[in-house]
C-alpha positions in Angstrom: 2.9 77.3 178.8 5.5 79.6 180.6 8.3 81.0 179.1 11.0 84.0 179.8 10.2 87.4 178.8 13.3 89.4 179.0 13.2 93.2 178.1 16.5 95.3 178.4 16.0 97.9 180.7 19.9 99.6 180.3 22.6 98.1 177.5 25.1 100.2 178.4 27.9 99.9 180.9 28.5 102.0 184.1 28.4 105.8 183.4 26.0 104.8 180.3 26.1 106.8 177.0 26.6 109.3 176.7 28.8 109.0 179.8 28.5 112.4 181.5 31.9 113.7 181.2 33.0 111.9 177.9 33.7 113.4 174.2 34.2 110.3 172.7 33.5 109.6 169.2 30.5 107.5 170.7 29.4 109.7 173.7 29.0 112.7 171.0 27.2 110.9 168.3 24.6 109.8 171.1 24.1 113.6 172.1 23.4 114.6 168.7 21.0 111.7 168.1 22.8 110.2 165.7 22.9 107.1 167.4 20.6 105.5 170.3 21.3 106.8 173.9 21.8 103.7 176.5 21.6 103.3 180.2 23.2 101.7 182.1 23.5 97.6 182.8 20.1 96.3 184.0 17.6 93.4 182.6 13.4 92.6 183.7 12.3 89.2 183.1 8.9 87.1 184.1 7.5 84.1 183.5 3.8 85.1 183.3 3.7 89.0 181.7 2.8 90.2 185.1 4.9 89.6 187.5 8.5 90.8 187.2 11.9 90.3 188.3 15.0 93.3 188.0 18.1 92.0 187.2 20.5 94.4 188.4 19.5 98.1 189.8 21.4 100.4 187.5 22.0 104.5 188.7 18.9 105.2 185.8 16.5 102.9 187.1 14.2 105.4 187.8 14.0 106.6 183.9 13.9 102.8 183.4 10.7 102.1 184.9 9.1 104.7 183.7 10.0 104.0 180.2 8.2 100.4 180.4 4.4 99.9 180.9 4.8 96.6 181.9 6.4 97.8 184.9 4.1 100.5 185.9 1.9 100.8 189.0 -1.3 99.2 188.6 -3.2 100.9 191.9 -2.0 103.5 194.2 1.2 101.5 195.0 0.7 98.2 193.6 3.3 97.6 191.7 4.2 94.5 188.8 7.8 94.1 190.6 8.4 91.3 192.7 12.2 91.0 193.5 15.4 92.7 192.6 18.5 90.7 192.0 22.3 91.9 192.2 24.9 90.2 190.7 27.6 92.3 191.8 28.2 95.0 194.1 29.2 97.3 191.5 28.1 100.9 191.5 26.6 100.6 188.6 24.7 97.6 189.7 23.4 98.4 193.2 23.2 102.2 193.0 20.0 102.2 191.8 18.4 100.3 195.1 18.6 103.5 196.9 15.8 105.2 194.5 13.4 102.1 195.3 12.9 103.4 199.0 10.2 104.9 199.1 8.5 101.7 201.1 7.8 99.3 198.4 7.6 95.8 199.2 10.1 93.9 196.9 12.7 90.8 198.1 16.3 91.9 196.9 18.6 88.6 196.4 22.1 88.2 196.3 24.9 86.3 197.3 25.6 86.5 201.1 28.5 88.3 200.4 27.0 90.6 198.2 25.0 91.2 201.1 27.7 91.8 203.3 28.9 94.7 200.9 25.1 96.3 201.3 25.2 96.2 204.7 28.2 97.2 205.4 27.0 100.7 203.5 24.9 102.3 206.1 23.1 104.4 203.3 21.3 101.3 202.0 19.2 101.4 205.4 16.9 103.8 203.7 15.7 100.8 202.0 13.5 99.7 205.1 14.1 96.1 206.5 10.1 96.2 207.8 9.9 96.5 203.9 12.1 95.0 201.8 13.0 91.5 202.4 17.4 90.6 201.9 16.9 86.9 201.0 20.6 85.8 201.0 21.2 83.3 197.6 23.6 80.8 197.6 25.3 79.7 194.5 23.9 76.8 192.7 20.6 77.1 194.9 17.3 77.9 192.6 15.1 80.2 194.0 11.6 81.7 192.7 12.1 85.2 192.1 9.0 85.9 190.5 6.0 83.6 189.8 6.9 80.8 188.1 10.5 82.2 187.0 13.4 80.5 189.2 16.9 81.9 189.5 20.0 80.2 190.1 23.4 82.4 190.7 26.5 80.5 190.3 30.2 82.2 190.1 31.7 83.5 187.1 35.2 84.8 187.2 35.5 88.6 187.5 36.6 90.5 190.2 35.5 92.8 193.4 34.3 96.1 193.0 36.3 99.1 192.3 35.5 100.6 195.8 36.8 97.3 197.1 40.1 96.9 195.6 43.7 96.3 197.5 47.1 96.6 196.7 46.3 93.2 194.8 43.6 92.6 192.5 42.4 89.1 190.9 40.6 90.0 187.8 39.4 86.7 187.2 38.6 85.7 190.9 36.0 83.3 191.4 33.8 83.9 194.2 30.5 85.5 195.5 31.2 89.1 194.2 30.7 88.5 190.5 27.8 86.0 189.9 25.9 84.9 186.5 22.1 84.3 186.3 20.3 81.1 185.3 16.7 81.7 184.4 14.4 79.1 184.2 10.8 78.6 183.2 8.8 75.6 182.5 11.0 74.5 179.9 12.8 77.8 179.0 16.2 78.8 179.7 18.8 81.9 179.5 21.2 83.3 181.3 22.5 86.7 182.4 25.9 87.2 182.5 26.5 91.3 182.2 30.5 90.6 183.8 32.9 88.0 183.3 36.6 87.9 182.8 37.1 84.5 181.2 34.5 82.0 179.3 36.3 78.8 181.3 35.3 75.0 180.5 32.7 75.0 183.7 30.9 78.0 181.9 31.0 76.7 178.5 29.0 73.4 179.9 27.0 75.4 181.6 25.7 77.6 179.1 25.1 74.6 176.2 21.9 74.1 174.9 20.4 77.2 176.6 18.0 79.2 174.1 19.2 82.8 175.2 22.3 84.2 176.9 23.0 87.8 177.8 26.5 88.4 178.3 29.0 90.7 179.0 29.9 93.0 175.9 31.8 95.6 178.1 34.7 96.2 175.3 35.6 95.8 171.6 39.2 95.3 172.6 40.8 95.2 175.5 43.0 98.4 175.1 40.4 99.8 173.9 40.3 102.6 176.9 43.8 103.3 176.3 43.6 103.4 172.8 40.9 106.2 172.9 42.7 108.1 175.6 40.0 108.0 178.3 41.9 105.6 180.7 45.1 103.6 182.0 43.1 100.1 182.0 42.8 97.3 180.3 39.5 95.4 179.8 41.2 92.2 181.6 42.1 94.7 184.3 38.9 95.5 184.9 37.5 92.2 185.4 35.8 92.0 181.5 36.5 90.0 178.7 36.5 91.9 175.2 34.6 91.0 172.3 37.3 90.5 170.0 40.5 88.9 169.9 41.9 84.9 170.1 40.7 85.5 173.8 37.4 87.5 173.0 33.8 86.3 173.5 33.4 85.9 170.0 36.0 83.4 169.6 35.1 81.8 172.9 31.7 81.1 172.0 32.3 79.5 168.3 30.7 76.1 168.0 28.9 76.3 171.1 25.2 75.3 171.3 23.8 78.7 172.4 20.1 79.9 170.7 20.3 83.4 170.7 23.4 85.2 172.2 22.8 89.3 173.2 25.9 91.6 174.1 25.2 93.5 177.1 26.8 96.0 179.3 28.4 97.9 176.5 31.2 101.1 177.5 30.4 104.1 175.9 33.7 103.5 173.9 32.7 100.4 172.2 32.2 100.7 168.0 29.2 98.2 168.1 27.0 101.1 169.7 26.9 102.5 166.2 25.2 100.7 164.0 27.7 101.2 160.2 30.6 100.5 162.3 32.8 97.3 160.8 33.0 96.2 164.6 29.5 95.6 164.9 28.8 93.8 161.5 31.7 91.2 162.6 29.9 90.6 165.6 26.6 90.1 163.9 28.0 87.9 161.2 29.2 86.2 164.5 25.2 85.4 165.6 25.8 88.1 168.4 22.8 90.4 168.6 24.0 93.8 170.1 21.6 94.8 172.7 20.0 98.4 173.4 17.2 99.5 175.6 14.2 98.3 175.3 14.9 95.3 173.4 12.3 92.7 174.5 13.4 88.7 173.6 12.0 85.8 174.6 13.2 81.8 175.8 
């Protein structure tokens, strides 16, 4: 009987932890060891063991794959990945598509106007058309992205990418540029939701009765950036919903019938990346798992 296999292949959030250029109380910790380094946002899942699927291409994918077997070569160039699917066109999200050219056969999905954003970057060309297929997904329209394992993108509101921004943003727009992930397999279902700005009524219904969700953990509160000093932003401003709060995910998700909920896509700022912090036993207590890389769950 099939089921979903999903192993987190990055927890963290764009710039990862540590971030680079970041002495937070977080980013230093990880450099001494004192608590687990993360990369940044991407998910593998398959129906069968063998064939897999990458949610998301994250900067580090390169150090991702090599840190799981199960996505290994298993010849010369035969290789267990299938397809690669974006659910965004976030840096952090597509960046990592450009270290997958080196002419390996692989379908890459996303919404049409995700694909518009690729294309319109003249640097993803080095990912070779003769070689890697652009299937163009529409929204509520299942496709099999990996033997046995259908996906089904639907909108979630967020916003466009940072690189895209006007004089006006929508942070909770609800269109092609932010999408969820429903994953289906014989019977088994989850969901992969690494952004969202709101958890509205259409979501809510959607996500009942699934057996694993993955879902945006970006920020503890939503001043937390400012708080620390690190930026001028807001979660809601960026397009995320924070954990906390009457507003938070944890509050959203109260009494909904949800299996096994994992936080994903985590800032480098965010408390539950340390394992004795208060923040993360309240989300725990909560039923919210707090994912890190390498984490395998099944559906």
């Amino acid at each position: 009987m099939q089921h979903i296999r999903a192993r987190i292949l990055g927890a963290a959030a764009g710039g990862g932890l540590p971030q680079w250029n970041c002495g937070c109380e977080n980013c230093r910790m990880a450099r001494a060891g004192d608590i687990p380094s993360q990369t940044q946002s991407s998910l593998a899942v398959s129906a069968n063991g063998r064939d897999w699927a990458i949610l998301n291409a994250s900067p580090d994918i390169r150090a991702q794959l090599a840190a799981t077997p199960e996505l290994h070569p298993t010849g010369l160039r035969d290789m267990p990945l299938r397809s690669v699917l974006v659910t965004n066109g976030d840096i952090d999200h597509v960046a990592g598509l450009l270290t997958l050219r080196e002419m390996q056969p692989f379908t890459l999905y996303a919404t049409p106007g995700i694909h518009e954003v690729i294309a319109g970057n003249p640097v993803f060309a080095a990912l070779a058309p003769s070689v890697v297929t652009r299937s163009p997904l529409a929204l509520d329209t299942p496709a099999e992205i990996a033997p046995g394992l259908l996906a089904t993108l639907f909108a979630v509101p967020g916003k466009v990418p940072l690189y895209m921004e006007g004089a006006e943003v929508e942070t909770d727009l609800i269109s092609e540029q932010t999408v969820g992930v429903e994953l289906r397999a014989g019977s088994s279902r989850a969901f992969y939701i690494p952004g969202c700005a709101r958890l509205d009524a259409a979501l809510r219904a959607r996500l009942s009765g699934a057996a694993l969700v993955f879902f945006d953990g970006t920020l503890w509160r939503d001043d937390e950036m400012i708080a620390a000093g690190l930026g001028g932003k807001t979660g809601r401003r960026m397009g995320h919903m924070s954990m906390s709060g009457p507003e938070g995910s944890i509050a959203a998700f109260e009494g909904l019938d949800v299996g096994r909920k994992v936080f994903v896509h985590m800032n480098n700022t965010n408390p539950v990346l340390r394992p004795d912090a208060p923040e993360r036993g309240t989300a725990e207590r909560a039923g919210w798992t707090i994912g890190q890389d390498g984490m395998e769950l099944s559906a």
